[in-house]
N, C-alpha and C positions, 0 to 999 in steps of 0.2 A: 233576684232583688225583690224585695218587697217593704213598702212603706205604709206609712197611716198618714195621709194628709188631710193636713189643718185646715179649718175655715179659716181665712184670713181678711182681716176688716182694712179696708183701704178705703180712700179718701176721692172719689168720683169730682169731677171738675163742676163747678157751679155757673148756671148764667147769670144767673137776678144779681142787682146792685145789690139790694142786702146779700145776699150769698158773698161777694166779693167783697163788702167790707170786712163780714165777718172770718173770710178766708185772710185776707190782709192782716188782721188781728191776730188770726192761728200762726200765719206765718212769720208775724214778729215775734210769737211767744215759741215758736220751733228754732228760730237766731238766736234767738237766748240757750234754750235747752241744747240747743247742739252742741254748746264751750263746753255746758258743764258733762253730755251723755253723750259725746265724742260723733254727735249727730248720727244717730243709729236710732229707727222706728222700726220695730218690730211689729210684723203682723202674728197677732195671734196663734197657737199650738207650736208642735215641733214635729219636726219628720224624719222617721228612724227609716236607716236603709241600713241593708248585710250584703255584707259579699264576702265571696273567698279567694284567699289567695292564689293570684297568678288569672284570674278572671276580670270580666269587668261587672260594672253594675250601674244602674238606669239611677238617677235621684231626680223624683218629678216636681218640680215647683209649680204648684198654679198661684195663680194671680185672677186679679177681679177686671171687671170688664170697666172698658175704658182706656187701659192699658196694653192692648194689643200691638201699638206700633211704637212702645217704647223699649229702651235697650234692656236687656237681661244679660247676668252674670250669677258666675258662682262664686265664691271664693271660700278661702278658710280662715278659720282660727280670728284677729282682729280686725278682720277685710279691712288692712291698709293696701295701697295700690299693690305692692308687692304679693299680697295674698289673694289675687285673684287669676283665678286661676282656668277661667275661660268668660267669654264675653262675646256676643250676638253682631258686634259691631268688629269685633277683630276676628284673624286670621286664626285659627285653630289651632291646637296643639297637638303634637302626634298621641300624648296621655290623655289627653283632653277633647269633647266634643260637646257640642250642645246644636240644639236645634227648638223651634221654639212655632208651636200648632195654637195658631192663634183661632180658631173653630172651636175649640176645647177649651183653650184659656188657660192651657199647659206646658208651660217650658221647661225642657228636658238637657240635665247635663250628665253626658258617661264618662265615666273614667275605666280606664283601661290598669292591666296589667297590673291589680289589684295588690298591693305587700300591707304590713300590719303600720308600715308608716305613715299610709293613707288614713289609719283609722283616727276619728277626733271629731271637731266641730267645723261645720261649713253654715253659708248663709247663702239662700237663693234671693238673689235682688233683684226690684226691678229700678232701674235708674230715674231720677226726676230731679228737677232743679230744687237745690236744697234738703231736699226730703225724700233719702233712698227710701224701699221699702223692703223690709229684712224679715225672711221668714228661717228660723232655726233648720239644721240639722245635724245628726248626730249619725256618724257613718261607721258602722261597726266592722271590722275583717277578720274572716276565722280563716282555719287551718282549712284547706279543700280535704287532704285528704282524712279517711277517718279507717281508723281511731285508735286509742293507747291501747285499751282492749280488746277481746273476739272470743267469740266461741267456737272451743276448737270441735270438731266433729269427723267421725271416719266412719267408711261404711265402702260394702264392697261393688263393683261391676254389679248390675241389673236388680240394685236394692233399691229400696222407696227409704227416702230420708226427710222428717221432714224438722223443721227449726222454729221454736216457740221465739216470739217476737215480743214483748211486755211494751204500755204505752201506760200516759198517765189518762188519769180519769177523765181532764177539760178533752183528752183528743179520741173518745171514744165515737166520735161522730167526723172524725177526720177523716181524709181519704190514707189510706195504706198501699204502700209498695214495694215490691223487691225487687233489687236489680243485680249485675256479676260487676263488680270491681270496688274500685276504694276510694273512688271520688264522689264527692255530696252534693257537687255544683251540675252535675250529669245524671244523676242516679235516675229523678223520676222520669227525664224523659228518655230514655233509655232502659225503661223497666222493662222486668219479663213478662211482670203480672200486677197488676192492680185491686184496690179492692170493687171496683169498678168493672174490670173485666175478669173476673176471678180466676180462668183458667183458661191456658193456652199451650200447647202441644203437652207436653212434657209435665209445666210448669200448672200448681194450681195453689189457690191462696185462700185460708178460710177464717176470719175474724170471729173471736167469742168474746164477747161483751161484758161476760158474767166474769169472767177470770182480766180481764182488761188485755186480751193480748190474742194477738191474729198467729196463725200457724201457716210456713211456708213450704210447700213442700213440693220436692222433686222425683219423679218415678221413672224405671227402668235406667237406673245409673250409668254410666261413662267414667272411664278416664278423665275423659277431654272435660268432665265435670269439676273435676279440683280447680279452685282458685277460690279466690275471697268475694263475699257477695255482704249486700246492706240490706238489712230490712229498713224503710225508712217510714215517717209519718208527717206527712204535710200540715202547716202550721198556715194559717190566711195571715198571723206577725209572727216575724220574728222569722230565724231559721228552724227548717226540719229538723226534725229529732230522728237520730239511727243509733242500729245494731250492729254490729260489724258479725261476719260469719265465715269462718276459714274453714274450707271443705276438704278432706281429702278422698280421693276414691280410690281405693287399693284393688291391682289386679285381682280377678274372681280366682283363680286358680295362683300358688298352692301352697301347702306348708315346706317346700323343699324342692329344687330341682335338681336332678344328674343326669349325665351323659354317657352311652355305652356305647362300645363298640364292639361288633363282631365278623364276622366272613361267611361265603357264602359255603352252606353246608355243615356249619360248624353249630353252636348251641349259646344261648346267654342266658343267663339268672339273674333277673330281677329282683330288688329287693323294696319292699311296701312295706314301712311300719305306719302303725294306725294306734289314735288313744285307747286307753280301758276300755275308755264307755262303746268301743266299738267294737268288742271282744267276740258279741255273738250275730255279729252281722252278717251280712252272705260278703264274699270278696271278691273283688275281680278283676281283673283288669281290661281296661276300655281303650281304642286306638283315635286320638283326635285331641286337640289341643282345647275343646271345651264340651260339658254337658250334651250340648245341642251338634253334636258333632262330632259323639264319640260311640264308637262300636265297639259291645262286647265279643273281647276276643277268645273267653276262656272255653266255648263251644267247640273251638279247632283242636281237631288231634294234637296236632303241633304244640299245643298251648296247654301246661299242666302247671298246676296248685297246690303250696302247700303252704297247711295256715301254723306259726311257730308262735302258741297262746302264750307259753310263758317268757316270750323274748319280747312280746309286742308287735311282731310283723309277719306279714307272707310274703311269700316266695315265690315268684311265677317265670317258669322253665322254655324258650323256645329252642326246639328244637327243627333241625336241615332247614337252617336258615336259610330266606332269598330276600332279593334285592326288593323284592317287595315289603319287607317287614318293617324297612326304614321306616321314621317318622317319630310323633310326639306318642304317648303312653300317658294314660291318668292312670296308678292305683285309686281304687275306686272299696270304699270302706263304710261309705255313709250313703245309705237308702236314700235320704234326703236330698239330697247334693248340696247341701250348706256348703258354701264358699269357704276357701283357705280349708279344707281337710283333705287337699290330696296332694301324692306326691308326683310330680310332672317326670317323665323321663325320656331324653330324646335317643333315639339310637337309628344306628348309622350300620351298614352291611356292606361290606369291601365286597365286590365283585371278585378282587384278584388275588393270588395265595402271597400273604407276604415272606418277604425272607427274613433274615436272623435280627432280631429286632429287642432291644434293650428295654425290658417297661421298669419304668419309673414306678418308684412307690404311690399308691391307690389311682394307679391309670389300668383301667381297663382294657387289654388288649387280648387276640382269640388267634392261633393258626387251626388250620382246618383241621375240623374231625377233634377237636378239644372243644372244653369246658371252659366260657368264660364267666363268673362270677362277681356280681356287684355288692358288694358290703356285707357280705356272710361270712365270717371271720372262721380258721380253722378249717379252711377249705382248700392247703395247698394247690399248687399245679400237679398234676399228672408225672410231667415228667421233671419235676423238682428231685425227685429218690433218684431216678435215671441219672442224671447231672451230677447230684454227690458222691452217687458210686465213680463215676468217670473220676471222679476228682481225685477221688484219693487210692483205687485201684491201680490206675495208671502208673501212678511214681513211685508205688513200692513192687509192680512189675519190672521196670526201669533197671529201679535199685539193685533186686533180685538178678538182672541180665549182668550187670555192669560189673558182679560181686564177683561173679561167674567165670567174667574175661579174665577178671584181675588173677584171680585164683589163677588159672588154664596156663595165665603169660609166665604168674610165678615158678611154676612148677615146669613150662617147657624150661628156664632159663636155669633153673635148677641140676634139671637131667642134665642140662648141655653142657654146664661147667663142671660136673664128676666125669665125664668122657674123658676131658679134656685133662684132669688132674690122673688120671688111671692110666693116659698115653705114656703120660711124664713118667 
């Protein structure tokens, strides 16, 4: 809440006998003026307060001295009794509060639980016989949250992002702040960073004046970093003026993940493809689900390479598998290790021999002492020919047996009925 309060000119009680007549005189010519200006004196300026919705907000009336132990109210719109809407001498409202710091010469009325219906014209009064005393206000409510727009932004795991902020010219001597979420009535005291305290863990903030606009910026990224944040910019009237900033942070690793499996003692192939641009790169593959965590594993016997230029990918061979090989795999393509260029692979190493086992179309599965391969097309199983031959060897063996009885049975039944017709 923030207002601008008026000087306001009030009418001090008078001792002297002239003082009194001439009060007397005011006071008849105020009985006349009341019929016609519905007895309404207003003190001097007007007092703008803001608040947002679903909040409350402070509206300060002062008053001149002398007046200290008279009643104070607020009300709205034509302060008839009806539109008063809290009072010093009555019992509060659950919307409604006031309190009134007669030291200061400041009476304060809150209103709670702020909607866009509250917003309009109120009057802070202070009561007297005949001759309230009316100072303006004009009670604005915006939307808390913000805003229609946002700048979208992505950037990966342990990158440095940071977010150009633009302000006008009058707030270049403002203070500046940024905070995580989408509400305006929280932002600054819940900032990360100010332009006051410019930088803190993670978070640093740098204003340039020349261009009218501060840069916020965030280092060593996160996950837990996505969400929508505000750049905002404090106004001493009126409300703050913001940015809205919707971040995302995409895992550092990778352009693709798959899944292998193989058995102990048996062999898998790996398949890495990698862009053009990384055609003449050294390749390799690395054991560990990131950079900082990953060991070259192509040094091991076990572990052979082969780079397939005109397909785009290579090809990395384990062989006499053990239970130790389990785990995550980077192909590893880029000297750099720029984020999102590798392909993640987890594999899995069965201890125990499986038995007859159906694979499904691009499921990779291995029995011992085979070959199993991950997306190398043209690369049959082993014993795929074995199986075909069974297939169709089998049944014209069969045939062949069966062709044989028939014959054998034709030809005994044959003999045995010329015996029989040669007795006759």
């Amino acid at each position: 809440m923030r207002g601008v309060q008026p000087s306001t000119r009030m009418l001090p009680p008078q001792n002297n006998k002239y003082s009194r007549m001439r009060m007397w005189s005011l006071q008849s010519l105020l009985i006349t003026l009341c019929v016609a200006l519905s007895c309404v004196t207003r003190a001097a300026g007007l007092i703008r307060v803001y608040g947002y919705e679903g909040r409350e907000v402070d509206v300060p009336c002062p008053y001149g001295g002398g007046y200290e132990s008279y009643v104070k109210y607020l009300c709205k719109n034509d302060c008839a009794d009806k539109d008063v809407v809290v009072k010093t001498d009555r019992a509060e409202k659950s919307k409604y509060s006031i309190r009134d710091n007669r030291t200061s010469r400041v009476f304060t009325a809150t209103v709670s639980q702020l909607s866009r219906a509250d917003a309009g014209k109120y009057w802070c009064v202070v009561e007297k016989n005949g001759k309230d005393i009316y100072t303006e206000v004009k009670l604005e409510v915006e939307q808390d949250t913000c805003c229609d727009q946002s700048i979208k932004v992505e950037d990966h795991e342990e990158a440095t992002v940071s977010f150009d902020c633009p302000y006008e010219s009058g707030d270049q001597n403002n203070q500046k702040y940024f905070c995580r979420g989408n509400l305006r009535s929280t932002c600054l005291q819940q900032a990360l960073f100010t332009s006051t305290s410019q930088q803190s863990g993670r978070f640093r903030l740098q204003d340039d004046t020349r261009v009218k606009a501060f840069k916020a910026t965030i280092i060593n990224l996160t996950q837990a970093d996505s969400g929508q944040y505000l750049c905002g910019v404090h106004r001493d009237t009126g409300l703050d003026v913001f940015t809205a900033v919707d971040l995302q942070v995409k895992e550092w690793c990778c352009v693709k993940s798959q899944e292998l499996s193989g058995t102990v003692g048996g062999q898998v192939t790996m398949r890495c493809p990698y862009p053009p641009q990384h055609s003449n790169y050294r390749k390799y593959l690395c054991k560990g689900d990131h950079r900082k965590r990953c060991r070259d594993m192509i040094s091991q016997s076990r572990f052979t390479t082969q780079d397939h230029l005109s397909s785009g990918f290579f090809s990395v061979t384990i062989k006499a598998l053990k239970t130790s090989d389990a785990g995550t795999y980077l192909c590893v393509s880029d000297p750099l290790w720029r984020p999102a260029n590798y392909t993640k692979i987890q594999l899995s190493v069965d201890s125990h021999m499986p038995g007859s086992t159906m694979i499904p179309p691009n499921t990779v599965e291995e029995t011992a002492g085979s070959q199993s391969t991950l997306g190398i097309p043209g690369t049959p199983p082993k014993d795929a020919k074995n199986t075909h031959l069974v297939v169709f060897i089998v049944p014209a063996v069969l045939l062949v047996l069966m062709l044989a009885v028939l014959v054998f049975i034709c030809k005994f039944k044959c003999h045995k009925v010329q015996g029989m017709w040669s007795k006759l």
